[in-house]
N, C-alpha and C positions, 0 to 999 in steps of 0.2 A: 289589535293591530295598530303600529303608530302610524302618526296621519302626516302630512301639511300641516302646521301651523305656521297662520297670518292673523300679524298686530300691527297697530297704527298706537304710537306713544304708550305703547303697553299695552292698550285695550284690546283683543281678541278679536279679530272681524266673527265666530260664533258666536259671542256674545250677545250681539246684534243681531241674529239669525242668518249673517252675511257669509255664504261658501264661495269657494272658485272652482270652477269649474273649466280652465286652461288660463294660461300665462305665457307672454312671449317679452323679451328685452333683453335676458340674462345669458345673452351666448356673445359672442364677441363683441367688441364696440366699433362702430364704424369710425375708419380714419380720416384724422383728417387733412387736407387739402396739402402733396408737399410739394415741394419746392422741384420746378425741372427746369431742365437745359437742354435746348435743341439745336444741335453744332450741324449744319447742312455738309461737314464735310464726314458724320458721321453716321452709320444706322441709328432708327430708332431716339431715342433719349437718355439723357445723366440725369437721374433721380438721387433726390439727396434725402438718406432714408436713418440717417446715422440716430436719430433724439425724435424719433415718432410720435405725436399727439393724439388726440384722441375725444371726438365728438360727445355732450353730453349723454347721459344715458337715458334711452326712452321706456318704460316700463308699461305694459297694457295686462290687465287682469281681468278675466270675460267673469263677470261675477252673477250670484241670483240672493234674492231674499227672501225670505216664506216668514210669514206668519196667520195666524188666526183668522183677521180682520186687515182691511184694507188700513184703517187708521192707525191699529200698534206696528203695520209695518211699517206705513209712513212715518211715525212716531221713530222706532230705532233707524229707519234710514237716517231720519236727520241728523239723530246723534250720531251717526257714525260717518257724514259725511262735512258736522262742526269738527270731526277729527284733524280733518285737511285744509278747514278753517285757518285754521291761526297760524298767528304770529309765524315767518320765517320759515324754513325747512322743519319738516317732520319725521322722524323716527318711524321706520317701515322697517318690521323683520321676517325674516322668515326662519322656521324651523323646522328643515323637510325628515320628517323620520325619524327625529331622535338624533339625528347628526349634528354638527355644527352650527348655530345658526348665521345668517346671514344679513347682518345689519345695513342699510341705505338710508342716507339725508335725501328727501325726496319734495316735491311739493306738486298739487293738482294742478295738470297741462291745461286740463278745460273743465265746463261743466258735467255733472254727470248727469242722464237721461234717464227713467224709467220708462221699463215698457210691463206692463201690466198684464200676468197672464192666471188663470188658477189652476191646481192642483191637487188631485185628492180632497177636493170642498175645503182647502186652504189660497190663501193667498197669494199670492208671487209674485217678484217681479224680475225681468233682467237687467244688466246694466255693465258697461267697457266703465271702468278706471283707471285713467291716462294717464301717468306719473312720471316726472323727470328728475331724473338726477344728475343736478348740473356739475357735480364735481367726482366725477365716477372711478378716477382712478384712485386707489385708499387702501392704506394698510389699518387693522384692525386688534385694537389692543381688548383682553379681557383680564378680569380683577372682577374678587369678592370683598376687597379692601374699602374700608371707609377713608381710603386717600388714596391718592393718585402721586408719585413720585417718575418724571419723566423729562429727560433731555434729548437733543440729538442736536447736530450739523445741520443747516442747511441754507443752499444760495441764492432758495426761492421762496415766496408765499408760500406758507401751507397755513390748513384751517383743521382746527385742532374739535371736535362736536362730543358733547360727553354722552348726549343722549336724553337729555330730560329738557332739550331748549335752548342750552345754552352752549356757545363756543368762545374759540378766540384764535383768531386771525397772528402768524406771527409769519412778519417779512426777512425772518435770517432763521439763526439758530434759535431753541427753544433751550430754554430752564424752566421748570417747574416742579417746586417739593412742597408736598403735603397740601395737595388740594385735597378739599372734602367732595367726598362723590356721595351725593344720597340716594338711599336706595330708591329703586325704580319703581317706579306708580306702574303697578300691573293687577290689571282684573282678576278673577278670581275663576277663569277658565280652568275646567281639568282635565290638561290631556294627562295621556297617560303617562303615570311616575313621577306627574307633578308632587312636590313638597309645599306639602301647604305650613309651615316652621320656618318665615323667614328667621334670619339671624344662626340659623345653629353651624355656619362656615364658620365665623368667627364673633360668635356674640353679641353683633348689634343686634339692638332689640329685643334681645334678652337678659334678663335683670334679677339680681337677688336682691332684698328686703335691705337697703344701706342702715343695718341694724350693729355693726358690728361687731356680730357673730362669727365672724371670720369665710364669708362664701365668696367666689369667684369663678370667673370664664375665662378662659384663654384657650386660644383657636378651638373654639369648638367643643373642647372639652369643659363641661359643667361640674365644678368641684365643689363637694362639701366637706369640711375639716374642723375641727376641735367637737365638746361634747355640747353638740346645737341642736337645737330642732331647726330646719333651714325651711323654705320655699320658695319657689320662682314660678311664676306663669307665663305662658305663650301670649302673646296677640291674641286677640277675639277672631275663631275660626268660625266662618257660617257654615252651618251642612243642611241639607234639607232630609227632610226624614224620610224614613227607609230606607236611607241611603245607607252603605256597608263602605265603612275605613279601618285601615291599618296603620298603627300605629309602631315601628322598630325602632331600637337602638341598640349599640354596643353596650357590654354589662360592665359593672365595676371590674378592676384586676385590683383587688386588693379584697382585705378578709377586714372583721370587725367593723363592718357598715350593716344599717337596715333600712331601707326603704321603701318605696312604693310609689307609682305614678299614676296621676289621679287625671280622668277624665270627666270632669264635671261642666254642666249648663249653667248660665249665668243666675239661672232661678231656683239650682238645684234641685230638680226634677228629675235630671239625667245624672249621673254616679257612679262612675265604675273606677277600680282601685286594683293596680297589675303589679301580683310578686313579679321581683326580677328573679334573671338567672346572672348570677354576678357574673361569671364568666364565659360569656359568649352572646351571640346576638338575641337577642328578644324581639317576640311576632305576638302583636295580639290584635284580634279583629275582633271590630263589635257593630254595634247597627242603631242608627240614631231614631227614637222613635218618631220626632218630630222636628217640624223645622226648629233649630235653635242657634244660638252663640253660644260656644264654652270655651274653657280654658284647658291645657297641658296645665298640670300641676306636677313636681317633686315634691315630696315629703322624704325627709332622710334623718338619724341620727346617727354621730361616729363615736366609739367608743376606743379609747387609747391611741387616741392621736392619728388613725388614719385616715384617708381619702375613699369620697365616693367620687369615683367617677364614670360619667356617663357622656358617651362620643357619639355623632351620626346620627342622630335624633329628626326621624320625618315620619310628616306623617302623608296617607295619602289615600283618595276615592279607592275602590277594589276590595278582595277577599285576598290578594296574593304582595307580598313585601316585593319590592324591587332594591336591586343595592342604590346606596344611598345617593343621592345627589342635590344639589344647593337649591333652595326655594328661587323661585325667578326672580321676586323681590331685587336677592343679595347679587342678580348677575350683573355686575354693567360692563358694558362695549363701547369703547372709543375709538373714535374713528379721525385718523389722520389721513386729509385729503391735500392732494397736488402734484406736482413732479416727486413723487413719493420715491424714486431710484435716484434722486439725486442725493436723502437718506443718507449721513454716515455717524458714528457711532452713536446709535441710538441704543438708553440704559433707560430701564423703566423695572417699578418692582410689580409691574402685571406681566402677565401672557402676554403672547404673541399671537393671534387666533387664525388671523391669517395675510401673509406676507402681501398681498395683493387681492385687492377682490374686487 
């Protein structure tokens, strides 16, 4: 069943063993103060409603924390409340269901309180988290691109936030080509159908042997060509043991290729090696004995000049494949905040995620 997911600069609030348990701020915004005219020779008032503004947003999240001992929870509390620590506005998302998510530039209204309760001979505590976000009206751009390419009109301040800490403020129109966006410092939470493979949208991250052998990625598609032995590996995945993952990708569409994908531990202790089916999707589930790191490995050789190619490539916790989708890593959301309708030809080569939010 998909859930709620909430993060603070990537990090998972379960991470922390931190849940919510209700949330209020995200329904209208209250307005603010306009403009009247009280003419005695008329009923009532002339309100002047034409360019409506709109109060910062106030965000409250009734939260709890459980763990073990009273010290590891005070221990993950604080890390999760050095979240809201730092420097400037902080990256608050949500991701209710598996729908869209919901990104806010936010920062903590006040302090946070614990009150100390236990549980099932566990620990707990409650706690309100006050959150303001002072620039709340915002359109939101997304991109799996390692650059950002973006312009528009405009005859006011807006503040441009990429997500990882940093923005820029621009008092007119905007130009901007070929920023670099790096990917997102995100936990290693797993809700469901998470891709733990960052890079397989469009290759950052993943890398052939610069042997010049002839290997290459472009969007997504991992290709081997001339008569090579080729390999590439994933990032260091952690899994804990007994845990059960799945591993799919789309098959070659071409003939005269062989290979095989290797799931091996950094110690070689764990080893597993999957025929493809060249032409269609591949499901293969296995179960980690132990905690370890290993690697996604190809092995491929091509004989008379064709192409291996392999697309859609995730892997993820479970017994069951889900269609594919981008490691959270590769997502980023930027957020343009201010008189956001005053907007006019804005060109960007991301999404559009959501026209107001």
């Amino acid at each position: 069943m998909k859930k709620v997911v909430w993060s603070i600069n990537g990090q998972y609030f379960a991470d922390f063993g931190v849940f919510v348990a209700g949330s209020s701020g995200f329904g209208m915004l209250k307005r603010k103060t306009v403009q009247k005219y009280d003419w005695a020779e008329y009923h009532g008032e002339s309100v002047d409603l034409r360019k409506p503004k709109y109060e910062a947003r106030e965000i409250t999240l009734n939260c709890f924390i459980i763990d073990e001992s009273w010290e590891d929870l005070y221990a993950n509390f604080k890390r999760f409340e050095d979240e809201f620590m730092k420097s400037g506005t902080q990256r608050f998302l949500i991701q209710p269901f598996g729908k869209r998510p919901m990104p806010y530039e936010i920062y903590l209204a006040e302090g946070i309180e614990l009150e100390k309760r236990f549980k099932d001979e566990k620990m707990a505590a409650v706690f309100n988290l006050k959150m303001i976000e002072p620039n709340p009206i915002k359109k939101i751009l997304y991109t799996t691109a390692e650059t950002l390419n973006l312009s528009y009109n405009s005859n006011s301040e807006t503040e441009i936030f990429y997500g990882n800490g940093t923005k820029d403020i621009a008092n007119g129109n905007v130009s901007i080509g070929g920023k670099i966006l790096p990917n997102r410092n995100v936990s290693r939470y797993a809700f469901e159908g998470r891709n733990f493979l960052p890079g397989t949208s469009n290759g950052a991250g993943w890398r052939f042997p610069n042997d010049g052998k002839g290997s290459n990625i472009n969007s997504g598609v991992f290709t081997l060509y001339d008569n090579y032995y080729n390999q590439f590996s994933s990032p260091n995945i952690y899994g804990v043991g007994g845990e059960v993952f799945t591993l799919s990708w789309d098959g070659a569409d071409v003939p005269n290729v062989n290979y095989d994908v290797q799931v091996r531990s950094l110690d070689g202790e764990f080893d597993k090696r999957f025929k493809p089916n060249n032409f269609g999707l591949n499901v293969h589930t296995f179960t980690l004995g132990w905690a370890m790191y290993f690697n996604i490995n190809i092995f491929g050789t091509v004989q008379g000049g064709g192409n291996l190619r392999i697309k859609n490539l995730k892997l993820e916790k479970g017994n069951n494949a889900t269609p594919y989708s981008v490691a959270p890593e590769d997502e980023k959301y930027i957020i343009i905040a201010g008189n956001i309708e005053e907007i006019s030809n804005l060109q960007t080569n991301a999404d559009i995620l959501w026209e107001r939010l």
